[in-house]
C-alpha positions in Angstrom: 34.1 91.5 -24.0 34.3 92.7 -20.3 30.7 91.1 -20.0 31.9 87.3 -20.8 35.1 87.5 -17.9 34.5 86.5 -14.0 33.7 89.3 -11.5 37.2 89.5 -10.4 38.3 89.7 -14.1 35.9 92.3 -14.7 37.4 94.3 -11.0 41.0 94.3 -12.4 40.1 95.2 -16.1 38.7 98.4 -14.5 41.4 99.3 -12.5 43.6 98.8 -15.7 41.9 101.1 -17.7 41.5 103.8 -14.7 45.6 103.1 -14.4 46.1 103.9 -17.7 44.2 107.1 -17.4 45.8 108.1 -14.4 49.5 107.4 -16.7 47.7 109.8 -19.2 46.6 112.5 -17.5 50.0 112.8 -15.5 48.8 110.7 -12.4 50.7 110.5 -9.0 53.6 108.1 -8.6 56.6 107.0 -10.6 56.3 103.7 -12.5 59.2 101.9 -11.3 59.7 103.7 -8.2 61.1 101.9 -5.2 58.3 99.8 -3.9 56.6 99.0 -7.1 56.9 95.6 -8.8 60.0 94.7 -11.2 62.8 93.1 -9.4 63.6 89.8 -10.7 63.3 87.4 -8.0 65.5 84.1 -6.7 65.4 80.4 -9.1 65.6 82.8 -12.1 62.1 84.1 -11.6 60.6 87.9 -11.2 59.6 87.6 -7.5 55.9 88.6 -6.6 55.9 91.9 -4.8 53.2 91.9 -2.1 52.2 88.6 -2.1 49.0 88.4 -0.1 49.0 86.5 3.1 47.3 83.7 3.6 43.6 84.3 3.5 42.2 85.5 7.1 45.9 87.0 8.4 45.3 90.5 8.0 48.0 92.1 5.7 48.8 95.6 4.1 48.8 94.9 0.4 51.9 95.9 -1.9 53.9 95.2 0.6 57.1 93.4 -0.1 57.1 89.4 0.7 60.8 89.7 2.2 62.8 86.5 1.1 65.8 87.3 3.1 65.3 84.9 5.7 65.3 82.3 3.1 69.0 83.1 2.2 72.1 84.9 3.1 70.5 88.1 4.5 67.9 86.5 6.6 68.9 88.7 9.8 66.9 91.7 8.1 63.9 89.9 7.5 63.5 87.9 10.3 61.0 89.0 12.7 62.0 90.1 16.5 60.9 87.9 19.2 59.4 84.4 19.2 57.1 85.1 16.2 55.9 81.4 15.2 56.9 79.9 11.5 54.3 78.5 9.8 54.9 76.4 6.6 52.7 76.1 3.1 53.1 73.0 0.3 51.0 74.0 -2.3 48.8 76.3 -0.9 47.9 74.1 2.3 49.1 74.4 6.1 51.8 71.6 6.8 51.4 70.1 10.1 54.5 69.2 12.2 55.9 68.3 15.5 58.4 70.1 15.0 58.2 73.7 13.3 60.5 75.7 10.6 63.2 77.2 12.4 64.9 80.7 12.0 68.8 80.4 12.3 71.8 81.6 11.7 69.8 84.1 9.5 68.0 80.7 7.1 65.1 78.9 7.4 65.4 75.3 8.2 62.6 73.0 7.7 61.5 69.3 9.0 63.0 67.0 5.8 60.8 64.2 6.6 57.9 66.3 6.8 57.8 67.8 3.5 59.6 65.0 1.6 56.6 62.3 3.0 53.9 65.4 1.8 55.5 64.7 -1.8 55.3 61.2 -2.0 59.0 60.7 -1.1 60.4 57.8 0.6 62.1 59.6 3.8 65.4 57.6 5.1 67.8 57.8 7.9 70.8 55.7 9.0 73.4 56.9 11.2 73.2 60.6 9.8 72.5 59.8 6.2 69.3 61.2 5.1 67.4 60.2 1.4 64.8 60.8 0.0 63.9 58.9 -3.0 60.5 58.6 -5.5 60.9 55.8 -8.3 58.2 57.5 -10.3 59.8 61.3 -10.5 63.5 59.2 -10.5 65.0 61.7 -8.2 67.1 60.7 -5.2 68.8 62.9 -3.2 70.8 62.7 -0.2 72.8 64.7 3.0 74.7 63.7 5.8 73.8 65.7 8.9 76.5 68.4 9.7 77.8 68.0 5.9 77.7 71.5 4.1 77.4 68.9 1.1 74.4 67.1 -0.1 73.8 65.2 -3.7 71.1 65.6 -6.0 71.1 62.4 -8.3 74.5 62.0 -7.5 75.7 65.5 -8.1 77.0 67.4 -5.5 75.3 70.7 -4.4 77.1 73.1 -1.5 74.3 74.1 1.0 74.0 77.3 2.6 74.4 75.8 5.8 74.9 72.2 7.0 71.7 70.0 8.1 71.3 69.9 11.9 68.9 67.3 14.1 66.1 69.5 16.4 64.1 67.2 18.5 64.9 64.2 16.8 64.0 66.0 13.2 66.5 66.6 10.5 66.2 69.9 9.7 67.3 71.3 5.9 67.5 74.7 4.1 64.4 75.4 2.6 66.3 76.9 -0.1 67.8 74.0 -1.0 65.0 71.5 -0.4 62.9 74.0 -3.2 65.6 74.0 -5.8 66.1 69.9 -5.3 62.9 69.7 -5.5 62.3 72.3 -8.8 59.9 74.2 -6.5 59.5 77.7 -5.6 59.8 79.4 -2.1 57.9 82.5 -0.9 58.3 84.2 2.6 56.1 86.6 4.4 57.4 88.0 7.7 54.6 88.1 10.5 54.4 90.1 13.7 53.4 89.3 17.1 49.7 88.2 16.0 50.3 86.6 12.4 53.1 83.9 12.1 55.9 83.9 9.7 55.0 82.2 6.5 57.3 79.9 4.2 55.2 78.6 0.9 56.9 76.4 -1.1 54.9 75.9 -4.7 55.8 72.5 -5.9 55.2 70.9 -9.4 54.6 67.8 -7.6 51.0 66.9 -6.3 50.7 67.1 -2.5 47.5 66.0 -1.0 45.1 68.8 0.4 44.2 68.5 4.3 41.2 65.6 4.1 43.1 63.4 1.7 40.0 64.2 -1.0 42.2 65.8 -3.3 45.6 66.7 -4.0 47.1 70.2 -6.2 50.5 70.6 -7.7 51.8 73.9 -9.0 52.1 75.5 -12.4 54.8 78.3 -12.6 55.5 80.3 -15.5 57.0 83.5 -15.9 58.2 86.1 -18.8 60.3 89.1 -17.7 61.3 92.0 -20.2 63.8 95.0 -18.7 63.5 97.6 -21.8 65.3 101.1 -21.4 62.4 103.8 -20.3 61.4 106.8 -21.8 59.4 109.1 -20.5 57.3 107.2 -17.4 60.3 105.1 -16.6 62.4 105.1 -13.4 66.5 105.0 -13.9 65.6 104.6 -17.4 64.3 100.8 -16.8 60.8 99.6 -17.5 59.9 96.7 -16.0 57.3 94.5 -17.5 56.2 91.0 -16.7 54.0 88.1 -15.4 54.3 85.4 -13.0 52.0 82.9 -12.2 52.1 80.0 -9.3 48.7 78.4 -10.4 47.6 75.5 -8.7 46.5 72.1 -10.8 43.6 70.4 -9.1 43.6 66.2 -8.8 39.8 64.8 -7.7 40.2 61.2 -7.4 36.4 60.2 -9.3 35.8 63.6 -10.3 37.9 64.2 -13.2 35.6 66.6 -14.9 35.1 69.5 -11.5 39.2 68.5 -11.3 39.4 69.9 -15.2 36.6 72.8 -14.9 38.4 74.2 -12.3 42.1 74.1 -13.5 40.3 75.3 -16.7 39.6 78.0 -15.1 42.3 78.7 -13.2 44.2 78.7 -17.0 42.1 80.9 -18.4 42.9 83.6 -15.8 46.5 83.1 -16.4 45.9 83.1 -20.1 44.4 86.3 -19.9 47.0 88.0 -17.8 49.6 86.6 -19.7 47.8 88.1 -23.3 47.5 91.4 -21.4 51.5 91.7 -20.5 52.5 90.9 -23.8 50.5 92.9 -25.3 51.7 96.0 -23.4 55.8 94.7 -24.2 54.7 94.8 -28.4 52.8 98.3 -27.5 56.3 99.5 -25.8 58.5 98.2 -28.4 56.5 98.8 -31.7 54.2 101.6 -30.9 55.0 103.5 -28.1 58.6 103.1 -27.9 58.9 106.8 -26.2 56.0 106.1 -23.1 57.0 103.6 -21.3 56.0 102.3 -17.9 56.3 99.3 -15.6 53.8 96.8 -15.8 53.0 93.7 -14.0 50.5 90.5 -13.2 51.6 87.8 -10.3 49.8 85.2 -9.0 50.1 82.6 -6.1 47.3 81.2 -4.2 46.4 79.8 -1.0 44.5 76.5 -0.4 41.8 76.8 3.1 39.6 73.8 4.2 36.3 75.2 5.9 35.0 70.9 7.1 36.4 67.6 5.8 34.1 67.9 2.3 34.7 71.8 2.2 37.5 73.2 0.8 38.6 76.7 -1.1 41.4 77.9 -3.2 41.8 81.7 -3.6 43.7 82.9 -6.2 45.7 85.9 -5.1 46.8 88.4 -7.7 48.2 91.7 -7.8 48.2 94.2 -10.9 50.4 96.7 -12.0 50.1 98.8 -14.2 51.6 102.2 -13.3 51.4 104.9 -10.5 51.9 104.7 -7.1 51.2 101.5 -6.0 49.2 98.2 -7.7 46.0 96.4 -6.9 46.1 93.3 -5.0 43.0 90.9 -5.7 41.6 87.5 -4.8 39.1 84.8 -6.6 37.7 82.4 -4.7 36.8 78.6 -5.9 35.2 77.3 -3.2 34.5 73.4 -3.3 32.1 70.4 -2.2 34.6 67.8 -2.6 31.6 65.0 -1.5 29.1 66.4 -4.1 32.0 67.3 -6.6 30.7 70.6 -7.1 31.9 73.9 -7.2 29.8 75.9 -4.9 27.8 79.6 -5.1 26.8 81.2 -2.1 23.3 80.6 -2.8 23.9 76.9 -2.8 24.3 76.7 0.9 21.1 78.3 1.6 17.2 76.9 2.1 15.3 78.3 -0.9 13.2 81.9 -0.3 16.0 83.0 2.0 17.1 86.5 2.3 20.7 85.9 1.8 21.7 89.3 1.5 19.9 90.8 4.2 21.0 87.6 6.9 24.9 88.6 6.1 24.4 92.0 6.1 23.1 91.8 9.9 26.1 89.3 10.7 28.4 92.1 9.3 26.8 94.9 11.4 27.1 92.6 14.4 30.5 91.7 14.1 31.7 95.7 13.3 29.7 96.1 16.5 31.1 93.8 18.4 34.6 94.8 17.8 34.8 98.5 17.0 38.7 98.5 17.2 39.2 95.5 14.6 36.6 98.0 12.3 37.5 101.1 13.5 38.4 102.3 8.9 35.9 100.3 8.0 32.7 101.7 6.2 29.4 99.5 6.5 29.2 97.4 3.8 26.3 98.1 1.3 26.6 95.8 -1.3 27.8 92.1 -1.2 29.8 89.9 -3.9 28.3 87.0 -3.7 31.7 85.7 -5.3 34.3 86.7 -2.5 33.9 84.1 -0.1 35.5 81.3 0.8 35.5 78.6 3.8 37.7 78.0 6.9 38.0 76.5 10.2 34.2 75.9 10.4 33.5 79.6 9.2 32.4 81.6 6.0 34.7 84.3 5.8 33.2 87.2 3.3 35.6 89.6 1.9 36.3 93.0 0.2 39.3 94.1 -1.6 41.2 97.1 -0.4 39.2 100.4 -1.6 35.2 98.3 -1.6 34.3 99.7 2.2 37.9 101.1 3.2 41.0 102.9 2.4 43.8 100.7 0.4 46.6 100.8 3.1 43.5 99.2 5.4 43.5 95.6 2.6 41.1 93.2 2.4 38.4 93.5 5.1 37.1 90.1 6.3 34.6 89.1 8.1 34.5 86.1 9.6 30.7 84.3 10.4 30.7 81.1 11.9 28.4 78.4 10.2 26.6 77.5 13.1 25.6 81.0 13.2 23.5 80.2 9.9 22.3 76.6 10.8 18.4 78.2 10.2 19.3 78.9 6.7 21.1 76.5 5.3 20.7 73.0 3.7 21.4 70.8 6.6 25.0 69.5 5.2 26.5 72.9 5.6 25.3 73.4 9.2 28.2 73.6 11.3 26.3 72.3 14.8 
């Protein structure tokens, strides 16, 4: 069976089964422990504990994806200094003139921006702000400075009023998720790696090039049962949560289906594997219990104007002392309508392998300090890759050439590095 699933499908069924052995034979760490995945999460939803960052940021994995700054307790979470705020719709970088903003412990975001992203119909007239789309027949409205805004003409109490910043109405970001049915992540950066708000919406937005546009899937199940023997404060914890993108290609309607085909068949198989743990618990095992999750989200990056990937980013748990985060790559001509290999960039009789080792040692070389944990690789998956900003960025998940605490490792190998080896539309001149 483990023969017919994807490489990364293949990675986290072995980690399963060596989690399960570990739970056996009396491994370290307490299922349930603080740290480990199981606390329900904001918009009735288990949140995703150690949702990855955004692919290229570096990141520690498992840990938490703070939402305070989203809400009431925002002081905690937000970051000292000027660290920038970045926001996500649907996987992809939003681009504004005017940035999220951190205040009064909330995040406030442009209105126009991501309301225009959507398809809305962005209004304003003498402090009245609406948005409004005839197809989804939702309107909703605020006053700037009114703690009060309507939702097709309900009224819903904000957390804190709307305020103008440089000519921009700026809104909650809670609120504008929930009007909007959405979902809203946050990951606190540092000086380096900006803060990052994602908001997953079921509504298509287009993906940076105007070739395509995703919406979001969300589904989740969430069982608390009492624990017995592995379980922590006598809870168990057992659930999934997915934030899976669906794929529009105007003129390519069958990649647009192979791919969310795929994407469902990972969540289907998750999904069959938590389930199947809850009837274990209930029916059959009633007195060894443990925690056990799946999560997903996923981030959308755009290597040229025809280039684009979408890495799914999951993270398993399945007992012991911490989980496993993961990515899968999809990685995208959107001109040929193909999904791409690695091998289709390249000029036939090429030694792909032995071209992007050397890059690797060069770039370890080249920065010691950025590689300082980081063994050589000696192998390469010729399925972690994916495209940004003009370069191919290989990966390895945490424990491939380095210790977990370390993450992913990513190299990063500019495309006009490879020009020599590659069919001429993927050189990067």
């Amino acid at each position: 069976m483990i023969k017919a699933l994807n490489p990364s499908l293949k990675k986290r069924t072995a980690f399963i089964l060596s989690a399960v052995l570990l739970l056996a034979l009396g491994g370290p760490g307490v299922p349930g422990a603080k740290g480990a995945p199981g606390a329900p999460g904001a918009l009735g939803a288990p949140r995703v504990p150690g949702a990855p960052r955004v692919p290229g940021a570096p990141r520690v994995p498992g840990a938490p994806a703070a939402l305070g700054a989203l809400g009431a307790t925002a002081a905690a979470a937000a970051a000292p200094g000027d660290v920038a705020t970045e926001i996500y719709l649907n996987g992809s970088l939003l681009v504004s003139d005017v940035p999220p903003v951190l205040k009064d412990g909330r995040t406030f975001v442009p209105v126009r921006v991501i309301g225009e992203a959507l398809g809305y119909e962005v209004g304003y007239d003498d402090g009245l702000v609406t948005l409004r789309h005839a197809a989804l027949a939702t309107d909703i409205a605020m006053t700037v400075g009114d703690p009060t805004a309507y939702v097709n003409g309900l009224p819903v109490e904000l957390s804190a009023p709307t305020y103008i910043e440089n000519g921009r109405t700026m809104a909650p970001v809670r609120f504008l998720s929930e009007a909007l049915e959405s979902r809203v992540d946050w990951l606190e950066g540092d000086d380096s790696v900006p803060n990052k708000v994602s908001v997953f919406c079921p509504y298509p937005a287009d993906v940076p090039g105007g070739k395509a546009r995703i919406a979001s899937r969300i589904e989740s199940q969430y069982w608390e049962l009492e624990a017995g023997d592995f379980g922590f404060n006598g809870i168990a914890n057992i659930y999934y949560d997915f934030c899976m993108p669906v794929l529009t290609i105007p003129g390519n309607e069958a990649l647009a289906q192979t791919l969310n085909d795929s994407f469902a068949e990972m969540a289907l198989f998750a999904k069959s594997e938590m389930e199947n743990i809850y009837n274990e618990q209930t029916k059959e095992a009633p007195d060894d219990r443990y925690s056990a999750s799946e999560t997903y989200n996923y981030s959308v990056a755009r290597g040229s104007g025809h280039l684009i990937s979408i890495i799914i980013e999951g993270y398993s748990y399945y007992g012991g002392a911490h989980g496993m985060p993961y990515w899968t790559s999809f990685n995208v001509d959107l001109d040929l309508g193909k999904k791409l290999a690695l091998a289709d960039l390249f000029l036939p009789d090429v030694d792909i392998s032995g071209i992007l080792h050397q890059r690797m040692r060069d770039l370890m070389n080249a920065r010691p300090d950025e590689y300082e944990d980081v063994d050589e690789p000696h192998h390469l998956d010729v399925s972690a890759f994916y495209f940004q900003d003009g370069d191919l960025v290989l990966y390895y998940h945490p424990y491939d050439i380095s210790f977990y605490a370390r993450g992913f490792v990513e190299f990063r190998i500019p495309l006009s590095s490879l020009s020599p080896h590659l069919h001429e539309r993927y050189r990067m001149n």
